[in-house]
C-alpha positions in Angstrom: 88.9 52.1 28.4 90.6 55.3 28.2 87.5 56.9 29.1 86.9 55.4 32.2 90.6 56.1 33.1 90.3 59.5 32.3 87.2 59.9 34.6 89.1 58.1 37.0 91.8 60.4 37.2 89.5 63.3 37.5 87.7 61.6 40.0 91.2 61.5 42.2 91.9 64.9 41.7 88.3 66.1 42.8 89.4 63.6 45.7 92.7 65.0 46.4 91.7 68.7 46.0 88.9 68.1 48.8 91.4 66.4 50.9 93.4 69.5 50.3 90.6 71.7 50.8 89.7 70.1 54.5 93.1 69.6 55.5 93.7 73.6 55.3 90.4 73.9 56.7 91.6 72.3 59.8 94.5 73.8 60.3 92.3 77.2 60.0 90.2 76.1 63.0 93.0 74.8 64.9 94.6 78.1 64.8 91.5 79.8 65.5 91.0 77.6 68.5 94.5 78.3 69.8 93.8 82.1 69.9 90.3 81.4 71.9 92.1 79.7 74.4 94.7 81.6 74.8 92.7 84.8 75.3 90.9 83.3 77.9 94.0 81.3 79.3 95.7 82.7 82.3 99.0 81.8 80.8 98.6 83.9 77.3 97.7 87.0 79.2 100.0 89.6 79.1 101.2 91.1 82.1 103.7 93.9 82.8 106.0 94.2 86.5 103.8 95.9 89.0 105.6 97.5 91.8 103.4 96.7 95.0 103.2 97.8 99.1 101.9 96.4 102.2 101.8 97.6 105.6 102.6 95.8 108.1 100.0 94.3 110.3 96.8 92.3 109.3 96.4 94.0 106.1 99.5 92.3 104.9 98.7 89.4 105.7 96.8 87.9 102.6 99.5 89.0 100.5 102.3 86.9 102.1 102.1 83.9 100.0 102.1 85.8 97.0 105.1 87.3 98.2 106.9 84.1 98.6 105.4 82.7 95.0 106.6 86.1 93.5 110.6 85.6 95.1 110.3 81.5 93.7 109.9 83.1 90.2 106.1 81.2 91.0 103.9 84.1 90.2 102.0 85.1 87.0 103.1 88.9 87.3 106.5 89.9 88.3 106.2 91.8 91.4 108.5 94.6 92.9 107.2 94.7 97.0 107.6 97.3 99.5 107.0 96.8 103.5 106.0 99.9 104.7 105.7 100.8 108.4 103.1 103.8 107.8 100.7 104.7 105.3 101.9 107.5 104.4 104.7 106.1 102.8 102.4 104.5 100.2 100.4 107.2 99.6 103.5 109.5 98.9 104.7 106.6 96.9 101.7 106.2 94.9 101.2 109.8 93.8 104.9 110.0 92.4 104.0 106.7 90.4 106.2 104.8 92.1 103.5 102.1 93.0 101.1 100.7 91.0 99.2 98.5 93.9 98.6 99.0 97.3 97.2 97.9 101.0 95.7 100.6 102.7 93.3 101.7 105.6 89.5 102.1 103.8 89.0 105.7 104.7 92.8 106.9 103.8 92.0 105.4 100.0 89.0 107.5 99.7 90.9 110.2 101.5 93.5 109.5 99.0 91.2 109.7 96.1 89.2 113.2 97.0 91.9 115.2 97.5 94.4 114.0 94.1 91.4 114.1 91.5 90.8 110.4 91.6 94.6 109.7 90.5 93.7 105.6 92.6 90.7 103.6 93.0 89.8 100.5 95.1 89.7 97.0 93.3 89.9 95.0 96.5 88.7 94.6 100.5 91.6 93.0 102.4 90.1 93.5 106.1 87.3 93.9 108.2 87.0 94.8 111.6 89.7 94.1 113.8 90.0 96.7 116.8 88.6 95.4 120.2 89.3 97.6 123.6 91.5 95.6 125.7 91.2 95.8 129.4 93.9 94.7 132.6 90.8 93.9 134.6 87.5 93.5 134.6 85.5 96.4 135.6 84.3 97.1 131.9 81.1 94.9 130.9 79.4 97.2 128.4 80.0 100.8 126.2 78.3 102.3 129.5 81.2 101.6 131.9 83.6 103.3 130.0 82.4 106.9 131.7 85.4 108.0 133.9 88.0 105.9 132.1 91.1 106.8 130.4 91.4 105.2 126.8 94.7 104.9 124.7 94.5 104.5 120.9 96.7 104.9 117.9 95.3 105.9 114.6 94.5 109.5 114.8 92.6 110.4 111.6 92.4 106.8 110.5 89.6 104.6 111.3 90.5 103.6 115.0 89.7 107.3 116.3 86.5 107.8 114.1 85.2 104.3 115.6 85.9 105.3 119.1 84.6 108.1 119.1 81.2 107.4 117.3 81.3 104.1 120.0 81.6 106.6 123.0 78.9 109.2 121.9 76.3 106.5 120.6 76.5 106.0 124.1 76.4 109.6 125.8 79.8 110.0 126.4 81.6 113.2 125.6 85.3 112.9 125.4 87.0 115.6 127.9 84.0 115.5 129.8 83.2 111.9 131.0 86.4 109.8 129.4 89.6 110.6 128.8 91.4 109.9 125.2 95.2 110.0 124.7 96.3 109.1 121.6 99.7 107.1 121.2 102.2 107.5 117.9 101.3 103.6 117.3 99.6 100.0 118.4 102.7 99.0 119.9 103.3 102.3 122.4 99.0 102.2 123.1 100.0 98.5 124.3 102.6 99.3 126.3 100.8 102.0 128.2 98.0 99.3 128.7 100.5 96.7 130.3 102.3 99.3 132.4 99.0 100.5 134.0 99.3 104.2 132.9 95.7 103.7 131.2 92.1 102.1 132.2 92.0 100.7 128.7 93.5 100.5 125.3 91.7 100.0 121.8 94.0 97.7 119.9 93.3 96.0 116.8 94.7 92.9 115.8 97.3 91.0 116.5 98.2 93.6 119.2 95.3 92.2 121.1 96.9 89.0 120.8 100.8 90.4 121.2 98.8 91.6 124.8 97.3 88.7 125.9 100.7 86.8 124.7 102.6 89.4 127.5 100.4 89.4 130.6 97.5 87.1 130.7 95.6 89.7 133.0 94.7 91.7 129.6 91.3 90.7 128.0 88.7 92.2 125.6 86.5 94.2 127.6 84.5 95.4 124.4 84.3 93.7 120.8 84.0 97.1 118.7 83.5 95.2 115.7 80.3 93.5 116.5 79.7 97.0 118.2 80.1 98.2 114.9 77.9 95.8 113.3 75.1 95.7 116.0 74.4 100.0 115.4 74.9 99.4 111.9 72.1 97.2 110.4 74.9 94.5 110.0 76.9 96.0 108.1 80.8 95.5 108.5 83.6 97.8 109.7 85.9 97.5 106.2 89.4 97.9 107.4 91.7 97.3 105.0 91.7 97.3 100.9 94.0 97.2 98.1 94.5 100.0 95.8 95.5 100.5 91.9 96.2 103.6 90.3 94.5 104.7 88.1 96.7 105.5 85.3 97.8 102.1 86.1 94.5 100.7 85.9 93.3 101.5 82.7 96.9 100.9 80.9 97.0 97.5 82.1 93.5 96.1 83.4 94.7 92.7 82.1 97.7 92.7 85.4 95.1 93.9 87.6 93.1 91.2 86.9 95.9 88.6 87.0 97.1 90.5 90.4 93.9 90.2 91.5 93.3 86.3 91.1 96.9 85.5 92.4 95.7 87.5 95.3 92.3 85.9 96.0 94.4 82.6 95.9 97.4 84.1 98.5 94.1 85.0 100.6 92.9 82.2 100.7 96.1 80.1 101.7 96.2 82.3 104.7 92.9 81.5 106.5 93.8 78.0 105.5 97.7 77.1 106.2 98.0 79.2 109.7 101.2 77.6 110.2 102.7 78.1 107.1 101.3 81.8 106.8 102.6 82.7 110.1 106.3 82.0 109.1 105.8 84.0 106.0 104.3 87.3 108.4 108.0 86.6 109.8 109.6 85.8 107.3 108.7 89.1 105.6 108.9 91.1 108.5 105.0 91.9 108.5 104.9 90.4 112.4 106.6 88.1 115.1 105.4 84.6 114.0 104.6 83.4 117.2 101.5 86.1 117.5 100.9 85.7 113.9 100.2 82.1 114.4 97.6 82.8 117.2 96.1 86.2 115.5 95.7 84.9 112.1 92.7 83.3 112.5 91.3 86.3 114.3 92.4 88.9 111.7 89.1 89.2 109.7 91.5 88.5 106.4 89.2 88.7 103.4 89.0 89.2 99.9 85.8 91.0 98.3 85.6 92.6 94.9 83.0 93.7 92.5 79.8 94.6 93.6 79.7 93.6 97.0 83.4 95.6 97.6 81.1 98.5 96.6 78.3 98.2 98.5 80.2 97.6 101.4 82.6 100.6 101.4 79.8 102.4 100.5 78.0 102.1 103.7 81.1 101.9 105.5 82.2 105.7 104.1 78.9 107.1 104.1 78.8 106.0 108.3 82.0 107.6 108.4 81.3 110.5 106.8 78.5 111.1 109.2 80.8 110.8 112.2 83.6 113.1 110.6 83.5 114.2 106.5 87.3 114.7 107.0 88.0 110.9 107.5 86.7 110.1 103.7 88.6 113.6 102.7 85.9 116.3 103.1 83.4 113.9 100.7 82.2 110.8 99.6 83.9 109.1 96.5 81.7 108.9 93.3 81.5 105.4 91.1 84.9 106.4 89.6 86.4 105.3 92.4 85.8 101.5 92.3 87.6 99.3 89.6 85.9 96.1 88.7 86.7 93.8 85.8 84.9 94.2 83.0 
């Protein structure tokens, strides 16, 4: 009898001790499952404040819902956002560190990036083409009936001039000779010149074209440069507008740019869907009147591309304009450096 009690109570503790031994097993691969998840779980990532700019126009236009998720405490990264009215206030900004992320034309980032050894790259395209020439009339059918006509643009040294000018000479046009090309400090004097007659046509992107039509219903798009653009070009798009990190930035804190960079796919694609809503941000913020934002939105082009395909396309976009003018990319083309993508 005492025997079999004895191997009784060794039997119990063999018992307990394996109940023991799989209970603290468990809690082992709980706690090992906890720290998967949370790795991969947006909500464990850690993010530091990024101090961000826009410009206003349809660049800024993806990031307005953001903008309001950021002010309603909403966001996953703390943001710190700047409305600028010209792009060289970002890029001033963003050498002194005083930005992390940015919107800006294509062609100024890789100006950006050849001439301040590399200091910002491109993680995102925001925009592509947007620029139509508007006409109060209707004498212009094709690129051909543009000889003899005087053409206002903004954008000297950005993408608008190196567009219109490859458009006129892929036609045989020599500016000075057979058209005429003032350039105007901004969209919103090039429009005004077009409504009060004191040019044949103006090249406009949007939502000037709309802010136009809005004002005189005589004003239409006499040429779509975009699917100019694409038609001489294999396809291939005119990539406005991207977003910019730097660099320093970047590689400190690739986790933020990746959290930055899926809040941002999201606020992108609330704007092509919620017009409405979108448009009161764009007045809201101050990025532009509501009333044209509401019809332009839609027309903006407003995209969000990274990875691969944001490098193939700027690649072909730079290289074009590089061919046209090697000071629009900054004297040369950007090497591989110049792209972030996620690992």
């Amino acid at each position: 009898m005492e025997q079999k009690m004895k191997k009784s109570i060794k039997l119990l503790s063999l018992f307990l001790s394996l109940v023991l031994l799989f209970a603290l097993a468990g809690c082992n691969t709980v706690t090992g499952g906890d720290e998967t998840s949370g790795s991969e779980g947006a909500s464990a990532v850690q993010t530091v404040p990024v101090n961000a700019a826009v410009l206003k126009g349809p660049t800024a236009i993806g990031m307005v819902h953001l903008m309001e998720q950021n002010e309603n405490k909403k966001s996953e990264v703390e943001y710190s956002f700047t409305v600028a009215t010209a792009a060289d206030q970002i890029t001033t900004a963003l050498l002194k560190g005083e930005l992390d992320i940015a919107c800006l034309p294509t062609n100024a980032a890789a100006t950006l990036y050849a001439k301040n050894n590399g200091k910002i790259q491109l993680c995102a395209i925001n925009t592509l083409g947007v620029l139509y020439l508007m006409e109060k009339g209707e004498t212009v059918k094709s690129a051909a009936d543009l000889k003899g006509k005087t053409i206002v643009s903004a954008g000297k040294g950005s993408t608008p001039q190196f567009v219109l000018e490859h458009l006129l000479t892929s036609v045989g046009l020599t500016i000075g000779k057979d058209v005429t090309v003032i350039y105007a400090s901004e969209h919103t004097e090039a429009m005004t010149k077009l409504l009060g007659d004191q040019c044949d046509l103006a090249l406009l992107p949007q939502p000037f074209v709309t802010a136009a039509q809005n004002k005189n219903d005589q004003v239409r798009i006499a040429l779509d440069c975009n699917q100019l653009w694409k038609d001489s070009h294999n396809g291939n798009e005119l990539v406005m507008g991207s977003v910019v990190v730097r660099a320093e930035f970047a590689k400190e804190h690739p986790e933020t740019v990746e959290a930055f960079l899926e809040e941002y796919a999201k606020s992108t694609a609330f704007a092509n869907e919620q017009v409405a809503e979108t448009a009161g941000l764009c007045g809201k913020y101050e990025i532009m009147e509501e009333a044209v934002a509401a019809k332009a939105i839609p027309k903006c082009a407003i995209t969000f591309i990274v990875g691969d395909s944001m490098k193939t396309m700027t690649d072909e976009f730079l290289k074009v304009l590089y061919g046209i003018n090697p000071a629009s990319v900054g004297g040369k083309l950007p090497d591989e450096n110049f792209y972030w993508i996620a690992e």
